[in-house]
N, C-alpha and C positions, 0 to 999 in steps of 0.2 A: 517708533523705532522698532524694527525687527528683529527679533532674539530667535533663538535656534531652537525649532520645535522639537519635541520629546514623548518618544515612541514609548510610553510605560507600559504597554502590554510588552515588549520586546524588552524591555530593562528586566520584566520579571521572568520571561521565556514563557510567559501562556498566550493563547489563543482570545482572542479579542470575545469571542463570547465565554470565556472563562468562568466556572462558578466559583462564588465564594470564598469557599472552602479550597478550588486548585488554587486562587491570589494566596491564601494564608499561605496554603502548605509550599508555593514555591517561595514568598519571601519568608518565612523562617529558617527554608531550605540556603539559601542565599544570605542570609543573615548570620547564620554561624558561619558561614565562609569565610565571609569578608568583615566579621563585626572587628574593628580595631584591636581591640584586647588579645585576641587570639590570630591575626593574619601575620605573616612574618614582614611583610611590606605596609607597612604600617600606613604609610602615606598615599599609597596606591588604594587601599584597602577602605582608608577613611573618604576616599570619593566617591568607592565603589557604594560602601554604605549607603552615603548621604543620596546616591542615585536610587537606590531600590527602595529606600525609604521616601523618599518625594514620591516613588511611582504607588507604592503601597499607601501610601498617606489618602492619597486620588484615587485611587482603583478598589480601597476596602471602606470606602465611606459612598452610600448611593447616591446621594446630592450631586459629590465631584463628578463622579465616575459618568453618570449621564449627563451632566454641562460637557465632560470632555469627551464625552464619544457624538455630540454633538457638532463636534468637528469634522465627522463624517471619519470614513478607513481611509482619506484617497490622501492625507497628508504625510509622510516622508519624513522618516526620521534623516538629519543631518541639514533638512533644507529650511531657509530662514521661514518663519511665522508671522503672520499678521492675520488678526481676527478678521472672521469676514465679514462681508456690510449686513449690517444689523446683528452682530453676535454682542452682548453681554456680558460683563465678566462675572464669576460669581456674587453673589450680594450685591450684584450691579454696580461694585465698586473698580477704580484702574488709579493707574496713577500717572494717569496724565491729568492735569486740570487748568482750567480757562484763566488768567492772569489778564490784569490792565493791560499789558502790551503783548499776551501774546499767550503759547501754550506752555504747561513744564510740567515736567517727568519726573521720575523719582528711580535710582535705580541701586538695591544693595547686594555689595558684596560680603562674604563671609558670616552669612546669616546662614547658608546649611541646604536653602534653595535657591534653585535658576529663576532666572528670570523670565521663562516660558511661564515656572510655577508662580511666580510674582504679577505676570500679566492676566494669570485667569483666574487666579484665587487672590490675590492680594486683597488688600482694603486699600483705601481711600486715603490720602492726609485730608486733616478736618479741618474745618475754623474757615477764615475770610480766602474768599476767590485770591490766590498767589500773582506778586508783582512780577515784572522782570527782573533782569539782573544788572548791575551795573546804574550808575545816577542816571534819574529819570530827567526827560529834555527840559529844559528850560521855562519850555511854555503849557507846561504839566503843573498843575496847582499840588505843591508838596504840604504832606501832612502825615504825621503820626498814624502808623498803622501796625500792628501786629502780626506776626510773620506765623504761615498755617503751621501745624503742628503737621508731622508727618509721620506715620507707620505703616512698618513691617512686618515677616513674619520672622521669627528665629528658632532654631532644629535646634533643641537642649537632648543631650542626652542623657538615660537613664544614671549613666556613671556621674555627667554633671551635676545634676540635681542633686544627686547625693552630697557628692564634695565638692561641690561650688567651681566657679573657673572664673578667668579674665576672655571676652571675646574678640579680636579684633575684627572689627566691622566697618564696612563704607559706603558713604551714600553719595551717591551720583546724579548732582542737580544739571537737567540741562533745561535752556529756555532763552526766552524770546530777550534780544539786549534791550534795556529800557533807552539807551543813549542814543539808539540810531532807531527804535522802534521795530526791531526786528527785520528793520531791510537794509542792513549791510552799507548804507552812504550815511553819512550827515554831513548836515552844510555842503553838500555837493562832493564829497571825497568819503574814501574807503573809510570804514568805521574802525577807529583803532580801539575800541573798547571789546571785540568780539571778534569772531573768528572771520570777520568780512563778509558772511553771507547771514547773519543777523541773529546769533545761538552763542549764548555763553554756556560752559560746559566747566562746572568745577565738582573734584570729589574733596569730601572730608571725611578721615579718618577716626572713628574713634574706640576707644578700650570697654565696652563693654563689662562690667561686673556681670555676673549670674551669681545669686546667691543660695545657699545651698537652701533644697525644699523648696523651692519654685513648682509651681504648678501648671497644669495645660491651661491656656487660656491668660494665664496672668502676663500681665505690662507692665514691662522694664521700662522706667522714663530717663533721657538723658534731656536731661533740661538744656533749654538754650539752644539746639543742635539740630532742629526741623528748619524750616525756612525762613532765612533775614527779615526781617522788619521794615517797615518804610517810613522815610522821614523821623530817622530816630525811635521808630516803633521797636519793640522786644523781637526777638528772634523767636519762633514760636517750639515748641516741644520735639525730641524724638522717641517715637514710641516702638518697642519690640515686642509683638505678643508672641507668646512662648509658646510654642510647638513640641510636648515629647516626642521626641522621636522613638516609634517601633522596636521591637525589642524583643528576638526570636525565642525567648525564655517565659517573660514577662508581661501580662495587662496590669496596666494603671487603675485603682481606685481612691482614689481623694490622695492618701500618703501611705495607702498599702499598697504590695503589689501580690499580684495573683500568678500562681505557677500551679499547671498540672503535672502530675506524678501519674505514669501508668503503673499499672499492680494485675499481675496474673492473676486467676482464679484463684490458685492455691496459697499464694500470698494473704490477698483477702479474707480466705478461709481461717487459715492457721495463723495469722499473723506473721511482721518481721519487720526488719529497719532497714529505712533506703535512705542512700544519699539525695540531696536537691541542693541546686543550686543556688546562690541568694547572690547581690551586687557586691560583696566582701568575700566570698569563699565558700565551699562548699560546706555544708551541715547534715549533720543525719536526725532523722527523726522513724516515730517508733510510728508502725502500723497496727493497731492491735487486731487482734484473732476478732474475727467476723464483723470486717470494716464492710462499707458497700459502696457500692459507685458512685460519684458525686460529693462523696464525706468529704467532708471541708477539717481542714487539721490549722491550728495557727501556731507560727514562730513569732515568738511577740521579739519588738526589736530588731527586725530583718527587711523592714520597707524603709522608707525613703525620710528625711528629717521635717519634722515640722517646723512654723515660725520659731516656735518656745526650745527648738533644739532636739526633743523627744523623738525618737523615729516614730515609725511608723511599724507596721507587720506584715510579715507576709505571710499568704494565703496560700496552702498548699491541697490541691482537689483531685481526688482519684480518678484516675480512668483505668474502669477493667478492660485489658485486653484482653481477647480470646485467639489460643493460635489457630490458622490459618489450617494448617497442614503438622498433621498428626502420623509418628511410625504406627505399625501394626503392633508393637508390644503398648504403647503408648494408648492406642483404640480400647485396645482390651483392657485398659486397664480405668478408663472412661467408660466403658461398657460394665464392668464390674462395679462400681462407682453406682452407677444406673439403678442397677438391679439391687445393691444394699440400702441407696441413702433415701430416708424419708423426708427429704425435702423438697416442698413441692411450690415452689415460687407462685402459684395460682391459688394456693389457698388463701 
């Protein structure tokens, strides 16, 4: 199935050989934009997000970034995608897989990515080679079989994990009809078990729990909700691995979270209190007289909750700026500074 390929050097406005450092600074640029909490279009804003965040997700991890520029420059944003012959998907997983009668896909909605992001990074559903849909023919020896477990990825955000949420989510099985065998006749007439040309096509919807302190990596299972069973077999698992999503303020460490504070010279020197920001509101904390760059300050209480309920901490890190561009009274008074102070960073 072809999904609508997605230009993330253009979702973030850099230049396809972009360094590092312009991917950060333009999606944090873009990230306070459009972060939901603060855009006045809330619902415009929450797509906008989940779009710069899929492309940052890809474009600030090297593994992605070179599997998708592997795709070559000559692909077109707006125009449908199909890998090309002999392309791979990440971890060599897709979610299409081989069935008794036929092939099937997996495809979700309301997980936070496209399904461009789903066809090149996705994972695999596991367990046994998947049946068709619909009762299998007659002259098929029927038996108890287990239905594969099936996973996804899902985009939690920082606010969720804090305070937990309900997701609504869909997964969309398509594949080969077990009744006509994937070719649209049986018994010599149209197949009424499928759409006549041999693909049953069903979604199911379901309500997602997130619960608060969920971590990157961690599997939400919704039992029972992966793929049917056969012959009275279990239906097999649905799995959602947790994705944080980016966060123009914020990096994730285990259940703390980490924010830089810039501080002028003279700050650092003489000390003083600066606001920062945390996932509940802003706070001020104290700089003391003769901080240095890189000092690490902790707000105990101000990261993310753990299983036991306890938060976490956030991790506050100085960056000295130096300005740029200096008045002439300003010079002078740098120059005089110069010529009194005995402080000599090389000793």
């Amino acid at each position: 199935m072809a999904v609508q390929f997605k230009d993330y050097y253009e979702s973030l406005g850099v230049a396809r050989g972009a360094s590092d450092t312009e991917i950060k600074k333009a999606f944090r640029k873009l990230a306070r934009q459009y972060h939901p909490d603060v855009a006045k279009n809330k619902k415009e804003a929450e797509e906008k997000f989940k779009e710069i965040n899929e492309a940052y997700e890809v474009l600030s991890d090297p593994a992605k970034r070179k599997k998708y520029d592997e795709l070559g420059p000559d692909w077109k944003a707006g125009t449908d995608f199909r890998p090309p012959p002999g392309w791979s998907p990440f971890g060599g997983g897709d979610f299409r897989t081989a069935g008794r009668s036929g092939n099937f896909e997996f495809h979700f909605g309301g997980t936070g990515f496209s399904d461009f992001f789903e066809q090149l990074f996705g994972s695999t559903g596991r367990g046994r080679p998947g049946a068709g849909f619909g009762r299998p023919p007659a002259d098929e020896e029927e038996f108890a079989e287990r239905g594969r477990d099936v996973e996804g990825d899902l985009l939690v955000t920082l606010e969720e994990a804090m305070r937990g949420s309900v997701r609504a989510v869909s997964v969309r099985h398509s594949g080969a009809c077990s009744s006509c065998g994937g070719s649209g006749v049986r018994a010599g007439r149209p197949c009424r078990a499928c759409d006549g040309h041999g693909t049953i096509t069903k979604t199911d919807h379901h309500q997602v729990k997130i619960p608060a302190g969920v971590v990157e990596g961690q599997r939400l299972r919704v039992a029972g909700r992966g793929e049917a069973g056969v012959g009275g077999g279990q239906a097999g698992d649905l799995y959602l691995r947790v994705r944080l999503a980016k966060h123009p303020d914020f990096e994730v460490a285990g259940h703390d979270l980490i924010s830089d504070i810039e501080v002028a010279p003279w700050e650092a020197v003489l000390g003083t209190t600066v606001s920062v920001p945390t996932l509940t509101g802003r706070v001020n904390i104290k700089i003391p007289a003769g901080t240095q760059n890189g000092q690490k300050f902790r707000v105990r209480g101000r990261g993310l909750p753990q299983r036991d309920g306890a938060p976490g901490d956030l991790i506050v890190v100085t960056r000295l700026q130096v300005p740029e561009h200096v008045s002439d009274r300003e010079r002078s008074l740098w120059e005089q500074l110069a010529r009194e102070s005995r402080f000599n960073p090389r000793d």
